[in-house]
DOBAPA-249133 format. One record per residue: residue in one letter; y, z, x of N, C-alpha, C in turn. Coordinates in nm, 2 decimals. Each point is the difference from the previous one (the first is absolute). Layout:
BEGIN
> a;Y;Z;X;Y;Z;X;Y;Z;X
...
END
This chain:
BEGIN
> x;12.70;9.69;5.62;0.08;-0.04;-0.12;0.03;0.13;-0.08
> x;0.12;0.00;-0.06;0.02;0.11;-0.06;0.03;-0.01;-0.14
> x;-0.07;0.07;-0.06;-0.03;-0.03;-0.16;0.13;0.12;-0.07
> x;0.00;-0.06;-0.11;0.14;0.07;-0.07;0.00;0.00;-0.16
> x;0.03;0.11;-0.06;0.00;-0.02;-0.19;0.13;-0.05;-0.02
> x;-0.01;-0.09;-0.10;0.10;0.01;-0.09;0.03;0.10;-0.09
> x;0.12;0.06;0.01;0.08;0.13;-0.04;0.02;-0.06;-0.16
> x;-0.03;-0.08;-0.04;0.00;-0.03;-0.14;-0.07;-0.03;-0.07
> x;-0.15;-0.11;0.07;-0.09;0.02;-0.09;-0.14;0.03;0.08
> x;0.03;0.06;0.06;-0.11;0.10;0.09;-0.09;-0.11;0.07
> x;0.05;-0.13;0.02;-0.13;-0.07;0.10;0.02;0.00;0.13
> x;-0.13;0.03;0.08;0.06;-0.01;0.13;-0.09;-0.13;0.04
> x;0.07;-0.06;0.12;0.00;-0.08;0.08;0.02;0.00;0.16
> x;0.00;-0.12;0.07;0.05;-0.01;0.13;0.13;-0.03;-0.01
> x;0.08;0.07;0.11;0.13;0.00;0.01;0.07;-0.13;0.03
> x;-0.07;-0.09;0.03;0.01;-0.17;0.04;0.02;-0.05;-0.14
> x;-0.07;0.08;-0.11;0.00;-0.11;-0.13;0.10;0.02;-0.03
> x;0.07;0.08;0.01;0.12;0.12;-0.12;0.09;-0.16;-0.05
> x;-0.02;0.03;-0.09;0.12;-0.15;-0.11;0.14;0.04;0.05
> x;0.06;0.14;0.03;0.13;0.06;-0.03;0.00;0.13;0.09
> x;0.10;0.02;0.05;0.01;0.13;0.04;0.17;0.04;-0.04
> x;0.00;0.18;0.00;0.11;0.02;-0.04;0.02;0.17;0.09
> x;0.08;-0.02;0.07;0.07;0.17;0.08;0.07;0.07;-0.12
> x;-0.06;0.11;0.02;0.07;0.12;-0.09;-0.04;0.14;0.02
> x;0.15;0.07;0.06;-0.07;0.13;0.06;-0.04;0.01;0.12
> x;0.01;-0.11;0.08;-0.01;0.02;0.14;-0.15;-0.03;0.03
> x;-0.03;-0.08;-0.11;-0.22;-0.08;0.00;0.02;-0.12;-0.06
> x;-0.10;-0.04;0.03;-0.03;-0.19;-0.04;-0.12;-0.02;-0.12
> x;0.04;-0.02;-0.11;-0.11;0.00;-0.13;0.00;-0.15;0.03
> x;-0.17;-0.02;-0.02;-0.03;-0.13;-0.02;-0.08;-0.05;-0.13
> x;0.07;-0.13;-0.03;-0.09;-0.02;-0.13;-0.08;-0.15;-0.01
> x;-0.08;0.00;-0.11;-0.12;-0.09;-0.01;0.09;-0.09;-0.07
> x;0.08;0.03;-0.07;0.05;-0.17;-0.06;0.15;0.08;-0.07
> x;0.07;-0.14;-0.01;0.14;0.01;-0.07;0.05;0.15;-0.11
> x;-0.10;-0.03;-0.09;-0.01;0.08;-0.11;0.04;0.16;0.03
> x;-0.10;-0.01;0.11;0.01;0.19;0.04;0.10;0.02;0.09
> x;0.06;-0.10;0.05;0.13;0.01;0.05;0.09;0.06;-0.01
> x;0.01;-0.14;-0.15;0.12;0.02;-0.11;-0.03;0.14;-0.05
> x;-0.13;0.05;0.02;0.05;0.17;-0.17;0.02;0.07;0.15
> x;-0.05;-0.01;0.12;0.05;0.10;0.07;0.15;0.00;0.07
> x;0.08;-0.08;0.01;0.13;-0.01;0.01;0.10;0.03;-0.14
> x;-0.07;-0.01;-0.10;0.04;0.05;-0.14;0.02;0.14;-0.02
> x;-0.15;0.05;0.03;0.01;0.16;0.00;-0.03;0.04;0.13
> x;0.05;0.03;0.12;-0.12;0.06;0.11;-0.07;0.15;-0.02
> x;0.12;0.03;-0.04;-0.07;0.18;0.02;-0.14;0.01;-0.12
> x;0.04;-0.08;-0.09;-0.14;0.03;-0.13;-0.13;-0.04;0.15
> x;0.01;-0.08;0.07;-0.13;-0.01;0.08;0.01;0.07;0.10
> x;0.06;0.00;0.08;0.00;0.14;0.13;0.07;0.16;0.00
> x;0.06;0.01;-0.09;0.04;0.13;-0.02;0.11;0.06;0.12
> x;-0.01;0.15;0.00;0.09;0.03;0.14;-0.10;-0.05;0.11
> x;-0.11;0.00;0.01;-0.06;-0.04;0.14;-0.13;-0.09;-0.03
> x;0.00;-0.11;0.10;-0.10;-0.10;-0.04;-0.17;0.06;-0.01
> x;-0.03;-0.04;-0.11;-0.17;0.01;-0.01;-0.06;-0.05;0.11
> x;-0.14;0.05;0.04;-0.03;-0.03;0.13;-0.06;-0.11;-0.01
> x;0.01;-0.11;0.11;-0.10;-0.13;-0.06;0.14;-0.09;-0.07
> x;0.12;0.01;0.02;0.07;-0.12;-0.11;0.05;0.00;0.06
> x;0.13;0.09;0.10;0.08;-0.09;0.12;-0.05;-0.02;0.16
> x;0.08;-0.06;0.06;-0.04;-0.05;0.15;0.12;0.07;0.07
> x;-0.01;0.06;0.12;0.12;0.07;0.08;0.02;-0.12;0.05
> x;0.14;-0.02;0.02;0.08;-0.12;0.08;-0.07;-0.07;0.10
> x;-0.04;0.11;0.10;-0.10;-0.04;0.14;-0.08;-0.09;-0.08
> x;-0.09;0.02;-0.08;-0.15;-0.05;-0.02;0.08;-0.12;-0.07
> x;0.10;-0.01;-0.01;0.07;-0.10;-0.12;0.03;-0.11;0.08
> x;0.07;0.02;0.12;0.08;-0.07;0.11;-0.12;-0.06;0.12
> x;-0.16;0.08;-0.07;-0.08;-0.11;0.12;-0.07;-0.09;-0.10
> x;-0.03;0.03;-0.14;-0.06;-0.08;-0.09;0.10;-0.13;-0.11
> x;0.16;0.02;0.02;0.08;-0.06;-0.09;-0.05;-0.15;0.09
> x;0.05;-0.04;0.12;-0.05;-0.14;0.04;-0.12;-0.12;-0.08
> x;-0.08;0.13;-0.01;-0.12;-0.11;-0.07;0.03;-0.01;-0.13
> x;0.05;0.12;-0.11;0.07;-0.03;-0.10;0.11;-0.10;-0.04
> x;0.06;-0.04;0.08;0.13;-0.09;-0.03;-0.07;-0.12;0.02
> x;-0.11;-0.01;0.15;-0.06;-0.14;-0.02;-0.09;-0.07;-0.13
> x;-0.09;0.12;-0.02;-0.03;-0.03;-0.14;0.08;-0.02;-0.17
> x;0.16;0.07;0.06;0.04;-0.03;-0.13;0.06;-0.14;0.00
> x;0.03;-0.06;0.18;0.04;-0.12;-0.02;-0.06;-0.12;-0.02
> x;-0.14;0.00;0.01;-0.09;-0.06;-0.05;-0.02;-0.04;-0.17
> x;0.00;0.11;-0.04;-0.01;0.01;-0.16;0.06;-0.08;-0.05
> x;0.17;-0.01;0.08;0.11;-0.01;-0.02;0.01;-0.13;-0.12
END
């Protein structure tokens, strides 16, 4: 399992929970719920700057073998 911070309010998690994800920069920020979503498509650079903090994005690869289980669980939520 691959665990991941949110780039907004510093929780980390499993990459299967992520509420949201968002590409910026050529990485995959994942988040715990709506909220941190919304302020991180609001502002991005206030949370990652010129280069992502370590621990808050996912490289595409690691993105494109974990997104499957994400989408299943978001459509559950649903």
């Amino acid at each position: 399992m691959i665990r991941v911070k949110d780039p907004v309010c510093g929780r980390e998690f499993d990459l299967g929970d992520a509420h949201a994800h968002e590409d910026y920069r050529g990485w995959a920020y994942f988040f715990c719920c709506g909220q941190c979503h919304g302020c991180f498509v609001a502002h991005p650079d206030r949370y990652v700057g010129e280069k992502p903090r370590m621990g808050t994005g996912v490289s595409p690869q690691a993105e494109r073998r974990e997104a499957p289980r994400a989408r299943q669980r978001e459509s559950r939520r649903g």
